[in-house]
ChimeraX commands (.cxc) that place a marker at each C-alpha (Angstrom):
marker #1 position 115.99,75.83,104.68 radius 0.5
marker #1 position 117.53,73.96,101.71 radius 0.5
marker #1 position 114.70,74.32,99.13 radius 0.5
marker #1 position 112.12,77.39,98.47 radius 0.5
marker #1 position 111.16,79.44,95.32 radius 0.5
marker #1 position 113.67,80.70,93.42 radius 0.5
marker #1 position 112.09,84.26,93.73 radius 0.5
marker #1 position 112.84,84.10,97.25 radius 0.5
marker #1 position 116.90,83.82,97.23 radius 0.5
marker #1 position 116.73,87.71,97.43 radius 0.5
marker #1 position 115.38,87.17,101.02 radius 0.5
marker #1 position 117.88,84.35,102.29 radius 0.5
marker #1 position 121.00,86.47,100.51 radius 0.5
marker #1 position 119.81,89.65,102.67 radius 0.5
marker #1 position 122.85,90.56,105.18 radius 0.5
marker #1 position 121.60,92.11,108.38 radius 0.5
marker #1 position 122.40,95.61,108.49 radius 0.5
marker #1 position 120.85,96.77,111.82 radius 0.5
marker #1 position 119.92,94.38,114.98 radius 0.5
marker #1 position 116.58,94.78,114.68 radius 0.5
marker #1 position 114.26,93.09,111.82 radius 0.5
marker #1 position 110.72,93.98,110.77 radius 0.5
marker #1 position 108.56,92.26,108.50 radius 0.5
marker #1 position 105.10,94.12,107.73 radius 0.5
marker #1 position 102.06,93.07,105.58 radius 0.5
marker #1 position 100.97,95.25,103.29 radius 0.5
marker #1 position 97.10,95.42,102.40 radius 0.5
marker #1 position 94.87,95.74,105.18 radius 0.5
marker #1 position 97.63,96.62,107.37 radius 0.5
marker #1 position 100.18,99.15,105.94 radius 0.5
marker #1 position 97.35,100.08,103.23 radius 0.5
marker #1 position 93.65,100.41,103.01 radius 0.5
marker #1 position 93.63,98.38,100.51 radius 0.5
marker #1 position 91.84,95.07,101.91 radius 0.5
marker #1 position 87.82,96.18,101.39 radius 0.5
marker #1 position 88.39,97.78,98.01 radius 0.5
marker #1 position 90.31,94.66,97.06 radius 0.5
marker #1 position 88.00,92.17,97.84 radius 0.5
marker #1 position 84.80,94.06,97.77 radius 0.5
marker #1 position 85.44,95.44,94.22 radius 0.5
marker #1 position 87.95,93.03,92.60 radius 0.5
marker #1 position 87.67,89.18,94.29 radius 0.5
marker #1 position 84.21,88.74,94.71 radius 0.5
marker #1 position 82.87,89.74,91.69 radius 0.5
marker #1 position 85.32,87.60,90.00 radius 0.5
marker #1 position 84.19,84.69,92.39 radius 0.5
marker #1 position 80.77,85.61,91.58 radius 0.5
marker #1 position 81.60,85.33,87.44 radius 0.5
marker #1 position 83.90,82.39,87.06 radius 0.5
marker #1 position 82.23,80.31,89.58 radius 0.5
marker #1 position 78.53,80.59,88.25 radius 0.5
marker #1 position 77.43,81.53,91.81 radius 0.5
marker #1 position 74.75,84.24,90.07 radius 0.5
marker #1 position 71.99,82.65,91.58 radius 0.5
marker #1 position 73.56,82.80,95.02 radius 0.5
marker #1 position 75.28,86.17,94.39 radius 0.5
marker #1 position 74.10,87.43,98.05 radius 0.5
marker #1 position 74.96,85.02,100.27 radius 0.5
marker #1 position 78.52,84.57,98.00 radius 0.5
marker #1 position 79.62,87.76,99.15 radius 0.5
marker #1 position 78.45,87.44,102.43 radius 0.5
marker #1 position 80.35,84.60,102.85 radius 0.5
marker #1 position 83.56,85.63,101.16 radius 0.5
marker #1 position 83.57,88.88,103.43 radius 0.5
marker #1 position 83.35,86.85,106.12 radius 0.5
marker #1 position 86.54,84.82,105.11 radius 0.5
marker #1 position 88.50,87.31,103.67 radius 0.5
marker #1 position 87.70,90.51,106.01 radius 0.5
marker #1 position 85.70,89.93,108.89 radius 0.5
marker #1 position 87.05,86.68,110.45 radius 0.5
marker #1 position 90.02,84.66,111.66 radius 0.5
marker #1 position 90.47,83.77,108.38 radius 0.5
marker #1 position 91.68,87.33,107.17 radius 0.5
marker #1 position 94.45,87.30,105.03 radius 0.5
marker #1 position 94.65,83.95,103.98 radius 0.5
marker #1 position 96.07,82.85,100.76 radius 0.5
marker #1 position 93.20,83.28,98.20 radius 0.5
marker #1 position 93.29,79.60,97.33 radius 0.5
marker #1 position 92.43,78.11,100.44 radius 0.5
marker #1 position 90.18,81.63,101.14 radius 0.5
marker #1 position 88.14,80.38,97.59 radius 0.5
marker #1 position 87.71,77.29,98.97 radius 0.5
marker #1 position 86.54,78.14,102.56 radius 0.5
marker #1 position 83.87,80.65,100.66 radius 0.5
marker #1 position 81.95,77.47,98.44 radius 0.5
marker #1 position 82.16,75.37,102.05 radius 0.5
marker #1 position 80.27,77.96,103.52 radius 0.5
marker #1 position 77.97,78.74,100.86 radius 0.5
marker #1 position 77.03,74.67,100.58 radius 0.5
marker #1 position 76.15,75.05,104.37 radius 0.5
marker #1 position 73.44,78.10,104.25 radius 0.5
marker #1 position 70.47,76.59,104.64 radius 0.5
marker #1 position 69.21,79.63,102.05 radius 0.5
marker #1 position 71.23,78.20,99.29 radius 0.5
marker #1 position 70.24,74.43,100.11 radius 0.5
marker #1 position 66.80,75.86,99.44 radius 0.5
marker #1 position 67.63,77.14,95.97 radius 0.5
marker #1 position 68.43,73.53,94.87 radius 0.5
marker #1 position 71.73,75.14,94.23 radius 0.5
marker #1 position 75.16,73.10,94.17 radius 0.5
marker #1 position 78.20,75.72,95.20 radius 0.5
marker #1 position 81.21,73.92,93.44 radius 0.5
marker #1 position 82.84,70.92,95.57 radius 0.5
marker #1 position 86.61,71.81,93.50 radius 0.5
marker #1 position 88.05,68.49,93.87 radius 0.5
marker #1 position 91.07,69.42,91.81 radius 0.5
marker #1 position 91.66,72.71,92.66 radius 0.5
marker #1 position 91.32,71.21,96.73 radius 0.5
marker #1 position 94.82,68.97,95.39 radius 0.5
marker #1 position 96.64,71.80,94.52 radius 0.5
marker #1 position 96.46,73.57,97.63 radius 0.5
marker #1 position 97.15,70.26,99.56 radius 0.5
marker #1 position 100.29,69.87,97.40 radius 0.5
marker #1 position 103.02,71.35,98.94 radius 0.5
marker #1 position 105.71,71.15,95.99 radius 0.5
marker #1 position 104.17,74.18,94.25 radius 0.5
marker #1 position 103.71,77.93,95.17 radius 0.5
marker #1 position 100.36,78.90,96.26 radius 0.5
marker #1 position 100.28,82.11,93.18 radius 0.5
marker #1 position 98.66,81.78,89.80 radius 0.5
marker #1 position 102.99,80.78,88.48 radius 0.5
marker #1 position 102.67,78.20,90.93 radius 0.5
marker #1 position 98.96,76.84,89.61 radius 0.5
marker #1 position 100.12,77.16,86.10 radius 0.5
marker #1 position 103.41,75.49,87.02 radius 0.5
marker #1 position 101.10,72.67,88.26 radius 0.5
marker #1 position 98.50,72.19,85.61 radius 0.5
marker #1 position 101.02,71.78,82.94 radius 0.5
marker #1 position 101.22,68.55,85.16 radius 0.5
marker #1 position 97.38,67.78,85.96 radius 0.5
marker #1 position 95.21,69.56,82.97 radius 0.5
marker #1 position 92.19,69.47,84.48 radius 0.5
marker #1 position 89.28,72.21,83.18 radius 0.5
marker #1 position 88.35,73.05,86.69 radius 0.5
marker #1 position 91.88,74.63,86.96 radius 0.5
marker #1 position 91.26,76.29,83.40 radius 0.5
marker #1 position 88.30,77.81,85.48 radius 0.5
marker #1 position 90.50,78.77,88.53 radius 0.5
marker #1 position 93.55,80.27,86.74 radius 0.5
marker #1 position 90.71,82.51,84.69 radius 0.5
marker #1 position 89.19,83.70,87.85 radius 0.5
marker #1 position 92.89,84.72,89.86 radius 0.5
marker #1 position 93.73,86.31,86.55 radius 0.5
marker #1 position 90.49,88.38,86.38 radius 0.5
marker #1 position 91.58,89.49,90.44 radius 0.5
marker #1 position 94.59,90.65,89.56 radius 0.5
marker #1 position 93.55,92.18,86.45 radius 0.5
marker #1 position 90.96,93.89,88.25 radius 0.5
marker #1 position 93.42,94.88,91.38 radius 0.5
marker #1 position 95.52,96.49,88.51 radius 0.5
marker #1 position 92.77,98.43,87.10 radius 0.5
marker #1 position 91.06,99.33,90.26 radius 0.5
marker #1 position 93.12,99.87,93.21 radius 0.5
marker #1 position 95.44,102.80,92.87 radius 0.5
marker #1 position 95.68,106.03,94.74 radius 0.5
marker #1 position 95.16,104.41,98.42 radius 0.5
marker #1 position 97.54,105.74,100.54 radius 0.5
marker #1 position 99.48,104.22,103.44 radius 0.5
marker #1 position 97.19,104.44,106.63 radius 0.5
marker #1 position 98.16,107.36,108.61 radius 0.5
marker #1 position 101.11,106.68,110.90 radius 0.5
marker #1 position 102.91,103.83,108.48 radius 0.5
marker #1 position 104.87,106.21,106.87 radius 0.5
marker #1 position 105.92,107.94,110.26 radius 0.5
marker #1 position 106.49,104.84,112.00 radius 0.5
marker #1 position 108.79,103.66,108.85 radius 0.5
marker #1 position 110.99,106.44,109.38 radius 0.5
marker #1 position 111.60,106.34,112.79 radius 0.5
marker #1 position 112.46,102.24,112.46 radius 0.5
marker #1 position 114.63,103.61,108.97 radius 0.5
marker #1 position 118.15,103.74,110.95 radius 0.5
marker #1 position 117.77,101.09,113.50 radius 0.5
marker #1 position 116.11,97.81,111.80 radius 0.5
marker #1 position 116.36,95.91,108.58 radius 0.5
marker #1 position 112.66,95.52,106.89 radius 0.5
marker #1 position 110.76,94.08,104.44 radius 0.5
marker #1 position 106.99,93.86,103.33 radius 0.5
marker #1 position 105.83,89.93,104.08 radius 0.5
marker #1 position 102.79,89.79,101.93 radius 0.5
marker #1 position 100.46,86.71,100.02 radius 0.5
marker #1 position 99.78,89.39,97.32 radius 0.5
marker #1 position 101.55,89.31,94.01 radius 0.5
marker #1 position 104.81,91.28,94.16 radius 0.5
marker #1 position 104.00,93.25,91.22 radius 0.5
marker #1 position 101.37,94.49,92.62 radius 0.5
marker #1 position 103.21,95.17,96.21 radius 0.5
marker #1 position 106.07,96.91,94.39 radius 0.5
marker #1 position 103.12,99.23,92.23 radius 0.5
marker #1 position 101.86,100.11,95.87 radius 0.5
marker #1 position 104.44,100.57,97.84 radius 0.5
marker #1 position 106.49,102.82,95.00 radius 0.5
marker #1 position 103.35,105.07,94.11 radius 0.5
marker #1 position 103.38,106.10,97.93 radius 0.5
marker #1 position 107.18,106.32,98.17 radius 0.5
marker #1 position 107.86,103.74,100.99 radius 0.5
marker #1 position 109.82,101.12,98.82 radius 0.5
marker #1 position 112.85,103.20,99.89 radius 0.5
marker #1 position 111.81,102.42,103.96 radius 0.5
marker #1 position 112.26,98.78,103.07 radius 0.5
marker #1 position 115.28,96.06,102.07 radius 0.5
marker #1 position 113.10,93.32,99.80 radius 0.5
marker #1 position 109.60,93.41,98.94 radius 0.5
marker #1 position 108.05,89.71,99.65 radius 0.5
marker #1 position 104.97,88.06,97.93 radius 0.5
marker #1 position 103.03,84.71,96.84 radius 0.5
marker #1 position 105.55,83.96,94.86 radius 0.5
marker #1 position 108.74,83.79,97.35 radius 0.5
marker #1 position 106.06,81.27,99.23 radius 0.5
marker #1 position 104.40,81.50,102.43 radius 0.5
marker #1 position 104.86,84.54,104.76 radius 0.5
marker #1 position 106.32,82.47,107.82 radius 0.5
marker #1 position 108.92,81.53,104.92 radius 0.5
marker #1 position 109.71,85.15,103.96 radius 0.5
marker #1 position 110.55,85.63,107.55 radius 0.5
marker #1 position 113.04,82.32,108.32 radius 0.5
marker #1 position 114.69,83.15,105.06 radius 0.5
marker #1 position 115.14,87.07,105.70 radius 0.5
marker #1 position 115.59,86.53,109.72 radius 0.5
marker #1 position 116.24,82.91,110.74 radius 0.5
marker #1 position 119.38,82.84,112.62 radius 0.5
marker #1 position 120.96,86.26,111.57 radius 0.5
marker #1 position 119.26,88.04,114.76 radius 0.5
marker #1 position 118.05,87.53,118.02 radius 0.5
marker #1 position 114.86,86.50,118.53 radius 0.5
marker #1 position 113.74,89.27,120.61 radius 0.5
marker #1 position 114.87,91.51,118.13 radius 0.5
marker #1 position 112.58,90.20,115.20 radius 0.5
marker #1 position 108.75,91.85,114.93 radius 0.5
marker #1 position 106.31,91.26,112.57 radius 0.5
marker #1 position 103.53,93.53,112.05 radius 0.5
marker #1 position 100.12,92.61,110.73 radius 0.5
marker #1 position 96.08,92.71,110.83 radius 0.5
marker #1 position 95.60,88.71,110.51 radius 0.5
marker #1 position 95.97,85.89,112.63 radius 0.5
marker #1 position 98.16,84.22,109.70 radius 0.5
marker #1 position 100.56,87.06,110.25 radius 0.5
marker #1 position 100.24,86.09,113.73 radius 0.5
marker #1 position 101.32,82.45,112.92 radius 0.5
marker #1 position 103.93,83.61,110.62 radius 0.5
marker #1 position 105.44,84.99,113.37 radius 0.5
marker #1 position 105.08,82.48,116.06 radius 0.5
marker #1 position 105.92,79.18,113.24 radius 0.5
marker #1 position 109.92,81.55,113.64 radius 0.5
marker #1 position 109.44,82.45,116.89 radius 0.5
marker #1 position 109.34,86.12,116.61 radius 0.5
marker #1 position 107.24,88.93,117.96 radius 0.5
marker #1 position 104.11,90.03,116.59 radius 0.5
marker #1 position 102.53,93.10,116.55 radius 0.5
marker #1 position 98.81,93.79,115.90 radius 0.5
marker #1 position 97.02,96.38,113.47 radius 0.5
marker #1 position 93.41,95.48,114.88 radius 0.5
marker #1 position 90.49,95.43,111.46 radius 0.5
marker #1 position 88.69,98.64,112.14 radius 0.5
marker #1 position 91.44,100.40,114.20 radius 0.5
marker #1 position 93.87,100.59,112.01 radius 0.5
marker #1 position 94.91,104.33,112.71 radius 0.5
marker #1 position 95.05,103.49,116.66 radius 0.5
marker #1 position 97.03,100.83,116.10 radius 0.5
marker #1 position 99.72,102.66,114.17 radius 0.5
marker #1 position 100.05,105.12,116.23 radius 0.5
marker #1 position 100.26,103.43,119.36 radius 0.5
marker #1 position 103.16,101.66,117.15 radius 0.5
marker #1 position 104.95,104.75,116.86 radius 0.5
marker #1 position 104.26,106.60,120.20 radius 0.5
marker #1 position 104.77,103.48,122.32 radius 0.5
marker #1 position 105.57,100.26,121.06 radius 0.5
marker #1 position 108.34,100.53,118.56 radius 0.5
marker #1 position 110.21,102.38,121.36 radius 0.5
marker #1 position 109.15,99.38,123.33 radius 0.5
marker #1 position 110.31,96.73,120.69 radius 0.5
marker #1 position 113.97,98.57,120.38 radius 0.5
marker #1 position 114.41,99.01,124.42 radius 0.5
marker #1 position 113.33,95.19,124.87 radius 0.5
marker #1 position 110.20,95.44,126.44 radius 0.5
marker #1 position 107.84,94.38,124.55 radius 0.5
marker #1 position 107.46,90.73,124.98 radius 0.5
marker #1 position 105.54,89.49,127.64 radius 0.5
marker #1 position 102.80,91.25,129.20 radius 0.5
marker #1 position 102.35,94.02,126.91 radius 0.5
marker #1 position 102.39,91.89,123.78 radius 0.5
marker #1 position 100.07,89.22,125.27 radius 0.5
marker #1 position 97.69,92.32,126.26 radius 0.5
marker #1 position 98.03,93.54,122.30 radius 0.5
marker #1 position 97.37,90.14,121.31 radius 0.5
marker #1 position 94.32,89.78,123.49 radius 0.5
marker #1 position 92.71,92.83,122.27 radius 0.5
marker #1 position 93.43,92.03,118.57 radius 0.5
marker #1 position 92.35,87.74,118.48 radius 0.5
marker #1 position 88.57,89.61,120.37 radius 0.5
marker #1 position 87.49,91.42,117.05 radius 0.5
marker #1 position 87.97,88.72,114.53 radius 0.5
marker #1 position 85.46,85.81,115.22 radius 0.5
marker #1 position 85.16,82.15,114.02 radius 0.5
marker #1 position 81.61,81.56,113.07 radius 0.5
marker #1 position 79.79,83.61,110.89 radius 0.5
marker #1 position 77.27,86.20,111.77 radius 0.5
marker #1 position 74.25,83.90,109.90 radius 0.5
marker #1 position 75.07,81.12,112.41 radius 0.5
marker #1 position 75.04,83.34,115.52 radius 0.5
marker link #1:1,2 radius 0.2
marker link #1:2,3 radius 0.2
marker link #1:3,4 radius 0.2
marker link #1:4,5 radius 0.2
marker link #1:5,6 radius 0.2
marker link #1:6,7 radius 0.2
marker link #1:7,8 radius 0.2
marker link #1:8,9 radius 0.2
marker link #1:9,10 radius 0.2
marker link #1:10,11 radius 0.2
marker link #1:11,12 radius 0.2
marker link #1:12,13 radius 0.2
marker link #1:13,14 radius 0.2
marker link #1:14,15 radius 0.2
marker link #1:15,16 radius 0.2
marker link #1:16,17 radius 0.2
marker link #1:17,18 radius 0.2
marker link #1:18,19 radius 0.2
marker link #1:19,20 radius 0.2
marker link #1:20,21 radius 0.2
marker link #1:21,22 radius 0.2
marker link #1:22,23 radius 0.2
marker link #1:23,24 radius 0.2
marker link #1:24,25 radius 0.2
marker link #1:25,26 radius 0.2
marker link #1:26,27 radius 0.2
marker link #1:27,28 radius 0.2
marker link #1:28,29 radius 0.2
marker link #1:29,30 radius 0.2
marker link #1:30,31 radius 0.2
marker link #1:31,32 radius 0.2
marker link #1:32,33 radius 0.2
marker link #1:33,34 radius 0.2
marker link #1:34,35 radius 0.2
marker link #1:35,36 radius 0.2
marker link #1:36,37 radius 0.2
marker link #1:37,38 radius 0.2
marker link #1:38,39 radius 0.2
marker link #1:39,40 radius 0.2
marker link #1:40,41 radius 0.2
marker link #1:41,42 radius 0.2
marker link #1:42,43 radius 0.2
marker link #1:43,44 radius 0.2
marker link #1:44,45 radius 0.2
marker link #1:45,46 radius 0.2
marker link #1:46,47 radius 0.2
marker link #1:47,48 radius 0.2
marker link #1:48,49 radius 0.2
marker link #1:49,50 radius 0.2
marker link #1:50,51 radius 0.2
marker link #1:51,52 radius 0.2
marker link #1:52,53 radius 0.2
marker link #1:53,54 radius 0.2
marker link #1:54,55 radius 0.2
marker link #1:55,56 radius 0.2
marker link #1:56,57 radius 0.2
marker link #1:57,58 radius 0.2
marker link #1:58,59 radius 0.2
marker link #1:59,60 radius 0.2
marker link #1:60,61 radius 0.2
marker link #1:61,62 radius 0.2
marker link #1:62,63 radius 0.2
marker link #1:63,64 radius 0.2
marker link #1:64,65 radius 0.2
marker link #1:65,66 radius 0.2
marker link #1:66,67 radius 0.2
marker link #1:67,68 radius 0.2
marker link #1:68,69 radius 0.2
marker link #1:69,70 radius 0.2
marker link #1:70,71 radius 0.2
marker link #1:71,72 radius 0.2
marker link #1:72,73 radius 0.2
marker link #1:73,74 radius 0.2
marker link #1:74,75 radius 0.2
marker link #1:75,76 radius 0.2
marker link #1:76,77 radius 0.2
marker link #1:77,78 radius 0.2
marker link #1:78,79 radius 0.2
marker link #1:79,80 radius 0.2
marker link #1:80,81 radius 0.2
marker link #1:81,82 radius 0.2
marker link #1:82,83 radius 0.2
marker link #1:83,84 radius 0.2
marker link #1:84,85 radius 0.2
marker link #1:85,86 radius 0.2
marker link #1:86,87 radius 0.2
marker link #1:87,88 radius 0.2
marker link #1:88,89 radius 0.2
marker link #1:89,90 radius 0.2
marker link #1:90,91 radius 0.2
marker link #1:91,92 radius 0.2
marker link #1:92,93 radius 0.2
marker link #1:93,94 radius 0.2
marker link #1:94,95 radius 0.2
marker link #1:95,96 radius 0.2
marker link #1:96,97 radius 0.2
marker link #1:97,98 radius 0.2
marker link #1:98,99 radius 0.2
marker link #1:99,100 radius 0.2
marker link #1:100,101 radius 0.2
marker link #1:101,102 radius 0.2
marker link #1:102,103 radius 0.2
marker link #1:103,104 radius 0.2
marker link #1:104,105 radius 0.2
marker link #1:105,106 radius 0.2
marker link #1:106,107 radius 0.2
marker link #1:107,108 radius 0.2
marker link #1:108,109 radius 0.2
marker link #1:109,110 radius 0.2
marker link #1:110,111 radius 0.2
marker link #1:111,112 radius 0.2
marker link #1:112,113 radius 0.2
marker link #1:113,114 radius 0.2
marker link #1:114,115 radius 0.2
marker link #1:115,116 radius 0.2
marker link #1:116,117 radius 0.2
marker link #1:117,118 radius 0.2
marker link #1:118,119 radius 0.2
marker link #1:119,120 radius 0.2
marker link #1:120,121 radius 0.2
marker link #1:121,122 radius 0.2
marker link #1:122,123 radius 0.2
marker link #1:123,124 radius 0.2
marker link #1:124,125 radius 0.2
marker link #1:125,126 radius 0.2
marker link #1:126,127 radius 0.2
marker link #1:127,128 radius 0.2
marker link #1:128,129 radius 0.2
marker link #1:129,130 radius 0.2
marker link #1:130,131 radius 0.2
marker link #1:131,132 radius 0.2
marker link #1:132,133 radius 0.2
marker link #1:133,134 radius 0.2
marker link #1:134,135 radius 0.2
marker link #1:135,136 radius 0.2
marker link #1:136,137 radius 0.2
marker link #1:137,138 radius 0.2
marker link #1:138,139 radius 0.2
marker link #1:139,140 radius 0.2
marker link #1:140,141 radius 0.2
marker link #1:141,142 radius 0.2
marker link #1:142,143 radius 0.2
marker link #1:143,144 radius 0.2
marker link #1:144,145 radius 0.2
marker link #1:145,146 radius 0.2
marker link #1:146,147 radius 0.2
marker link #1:147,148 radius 0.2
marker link #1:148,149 radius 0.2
marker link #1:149,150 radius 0.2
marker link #1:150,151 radius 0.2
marker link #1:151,152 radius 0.2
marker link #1:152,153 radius 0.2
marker link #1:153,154 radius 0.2
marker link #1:154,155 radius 0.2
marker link #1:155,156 radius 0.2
marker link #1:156,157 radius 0.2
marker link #1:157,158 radius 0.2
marker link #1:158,159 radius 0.2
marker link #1:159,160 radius 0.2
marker link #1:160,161 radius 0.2
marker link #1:161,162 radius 0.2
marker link #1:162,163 radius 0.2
marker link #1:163,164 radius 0.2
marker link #1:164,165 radius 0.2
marker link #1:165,166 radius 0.2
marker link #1:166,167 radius 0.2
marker link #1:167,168 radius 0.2
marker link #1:168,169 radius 0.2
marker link #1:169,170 radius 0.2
marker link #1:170,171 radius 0.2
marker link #1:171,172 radius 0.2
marker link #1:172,173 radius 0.2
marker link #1:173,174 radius 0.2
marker link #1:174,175 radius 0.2
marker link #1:175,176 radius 0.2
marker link #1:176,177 radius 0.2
marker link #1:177,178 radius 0.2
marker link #1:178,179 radius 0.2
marker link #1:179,180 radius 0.2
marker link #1:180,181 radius 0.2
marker link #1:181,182 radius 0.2
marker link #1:182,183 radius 0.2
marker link #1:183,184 radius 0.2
marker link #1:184,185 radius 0.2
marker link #1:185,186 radius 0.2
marker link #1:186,187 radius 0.2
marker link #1:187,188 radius 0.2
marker link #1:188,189 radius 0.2
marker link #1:189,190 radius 0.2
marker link #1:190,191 radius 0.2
marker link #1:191,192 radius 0.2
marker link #1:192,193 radius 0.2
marker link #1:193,194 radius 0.2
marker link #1:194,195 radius 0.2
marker link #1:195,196 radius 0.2
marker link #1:196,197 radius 0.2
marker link #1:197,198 radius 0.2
marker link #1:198,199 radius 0.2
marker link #1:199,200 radius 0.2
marker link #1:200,201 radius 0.2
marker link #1:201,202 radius 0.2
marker link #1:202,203 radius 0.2
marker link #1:203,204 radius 0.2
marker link #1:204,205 radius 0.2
marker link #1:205,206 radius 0.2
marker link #1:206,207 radius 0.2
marker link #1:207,208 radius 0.2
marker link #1:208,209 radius 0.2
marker link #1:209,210 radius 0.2
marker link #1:210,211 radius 0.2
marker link #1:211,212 radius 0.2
marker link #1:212,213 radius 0.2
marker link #1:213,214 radius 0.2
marker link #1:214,215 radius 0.2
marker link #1:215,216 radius 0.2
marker link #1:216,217 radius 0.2
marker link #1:217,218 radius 0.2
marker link #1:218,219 radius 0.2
marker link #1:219,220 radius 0.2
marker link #1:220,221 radius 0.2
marker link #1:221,222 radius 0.2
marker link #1:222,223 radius 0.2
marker link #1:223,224 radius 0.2
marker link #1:224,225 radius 0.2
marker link #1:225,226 radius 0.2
marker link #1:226,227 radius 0.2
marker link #1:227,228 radius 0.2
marker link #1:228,229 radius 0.2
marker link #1:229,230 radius 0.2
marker link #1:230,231 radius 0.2
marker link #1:231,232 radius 0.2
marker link #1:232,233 radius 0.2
marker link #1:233,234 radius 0.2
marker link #1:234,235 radius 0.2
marker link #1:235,236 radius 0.2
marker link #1:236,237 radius 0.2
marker link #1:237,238 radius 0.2
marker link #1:238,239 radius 0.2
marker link #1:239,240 radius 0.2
marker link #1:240,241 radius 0.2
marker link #1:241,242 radius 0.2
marker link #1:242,243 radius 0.2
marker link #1:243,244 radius 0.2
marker link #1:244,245 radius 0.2
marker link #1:245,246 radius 0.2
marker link #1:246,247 radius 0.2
marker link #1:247,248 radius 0.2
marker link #1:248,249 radius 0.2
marker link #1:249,250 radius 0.2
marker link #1:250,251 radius 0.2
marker link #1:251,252 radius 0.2
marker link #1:252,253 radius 0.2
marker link #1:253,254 radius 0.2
marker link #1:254,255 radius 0.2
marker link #1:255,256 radius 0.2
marker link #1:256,257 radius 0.2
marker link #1:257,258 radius 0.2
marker link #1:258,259 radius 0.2
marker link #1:259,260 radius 0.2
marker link #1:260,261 radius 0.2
marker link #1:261,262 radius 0.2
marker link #1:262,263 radius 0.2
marker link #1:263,264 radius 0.2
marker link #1:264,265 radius 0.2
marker link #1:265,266 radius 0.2
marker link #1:266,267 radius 0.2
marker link #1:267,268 radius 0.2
marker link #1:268,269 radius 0.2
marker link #1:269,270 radius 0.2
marker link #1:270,271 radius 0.2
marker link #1:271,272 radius 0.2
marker link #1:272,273 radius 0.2
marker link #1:273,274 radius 0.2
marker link #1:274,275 radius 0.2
marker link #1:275,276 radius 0.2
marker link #1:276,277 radius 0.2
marker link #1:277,278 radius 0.2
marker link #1:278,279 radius 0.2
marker link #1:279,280 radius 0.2
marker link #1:280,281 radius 0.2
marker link #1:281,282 radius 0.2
marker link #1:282,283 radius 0.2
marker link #1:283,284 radius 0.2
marker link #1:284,285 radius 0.2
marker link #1:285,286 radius 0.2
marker link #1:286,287 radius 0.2
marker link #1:287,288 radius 0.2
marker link #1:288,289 radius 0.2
marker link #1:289,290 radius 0.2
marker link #1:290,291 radius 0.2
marker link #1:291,292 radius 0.2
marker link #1:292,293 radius 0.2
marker link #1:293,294 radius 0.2
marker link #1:294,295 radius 0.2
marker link #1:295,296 radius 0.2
marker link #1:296,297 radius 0.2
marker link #1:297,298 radius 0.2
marker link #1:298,299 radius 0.2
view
């Protein structure tokens, strides 16, 4: 790819150094970090910035939904923010309030425009070009998550099995974390807890998309078969598949099963080259059942 962030040339200069690659998210997959995150640090923001007091219930239902509990998981934020006032303009509870979730006409324009990073550079990058006081309103509210994040969410260790499963990969494949979240915040995380050393580049918002991280760092420097991601979301999923490269699972709510079956079984798997197929499509299976579409007030 001729074009992509400048923060990113770190990932297309890497030189493979094993013949095996593995990108891994971070919260929610390598840490326990997704429910403190969004429980404790987005949605209260969402709540404040937006003015959605009066719907303050059904806001966090609906952003828990997005965020945690459905296909959406591990979206960008943007397009997650977005998703949450949809939602909320749908409940017939909040239609009965007389009460107008925001439409965010401008801030809908900067997701749709592909030319800038999806991270609060990229929306500042973009308003120097479209002032607009809705985006005044949405560059307060990602600063007050990350703020927040910075304050709140420390001392949450790896879940158990990353850090063994890191170790064993440590002499026979290249990796990198392949995360939406601010790398500051990545490389605060993965340094406390000592498994920066496990890994060649540490990948977020602002090297762009996550199926980006991976054709920069991967494309056409191994062999297909010998590239894995590892995630808990079906974007990680789609990451994957957009560079045609494996995918493993950490299923939402079986997150210490999942690592361990890594280490016990599939990573031996993934180096012998037997995991695609069968056994992948069974993983995959299993993982796409817990994470539903429609939310549990429309059931």
């Amino acid at each position: 790819m001729s074009t992509y962030p400048a923060a990113a040339r770190v990932l297309a200069e890497l030189e493979p150094q094993h013949r095996f690659f593995v990108g891994i998210d971070s919260d929610g997959c390598a840490f326990d970090t997704m429910e403190v995150k969004h429980k404790e640090c987005f949605i209260p923001n969402i709540i404040k910035h937006w003015g959605l007091q009066p719907v303050a219930k059904y806001a966090r239902e609906a952003a828990e939904f997005v965020n945690l509990y459905s296909r959406w998981r591990g979206i960008n934020r943007w397009p997650a923010l977005v998703m949450v006032f949809d939602l909320l303009r749908e409940r017939p509870e909040v239609q009965g309030r007389k009460f107008e979730p925001p439409r965010a006409p401008k801030l809908r324009e900067f997701i749709a425009d592909e030319g800038f990073a999806k991270s609060n550079d990229g929306l500042m990058t973009y308003m120097a070009r479209c002032p607009d006081p809705e985006l005044e309103t949405a560059l307060a509210w990602t600063t007050g998550v990350n703020e927040a994040v910075a304050e709140m969410v420390h001392g949450v260790p790896p879940f158990p099995w990353v850090r063994e499963s890191l170790r064993a990969l440590a002499d026979k494949a290249d990796m990198i974390v392949v995360s939406a979240t601010p790398v500051e915040a990545l490389a605060k995380e993965w340094k406390e807890h000592d498994l920066a050393r496990f890994v060649r580049a540490i990948a977020g918002q602002e090297m762009g998309k996550k199926s980006l991280h991976l054709e920069l760092a991967a494309g056409g420097k191994y062999a297909s078969e010998h590239v894995l991601m590892i995630g808990d979301a079906p974007e990680d999923m789609k990451s994957a598949r957009a560079v045609r490269a494996l995918f493993y699972p950490i299923n939402p709510g079986h997150e210490e099963a999942s690592w361990k079956r890594f280490h016990d079984e599939s990573l031996h798997r993934f180096l012998r080259g037997t995991y695609a197929g069968e056994y992948e499509a069974a993983l995959v299976a299993e993982f796409e059942a817990i994470l539903p579409e429609v939310p549990p007030w429309k059931r």
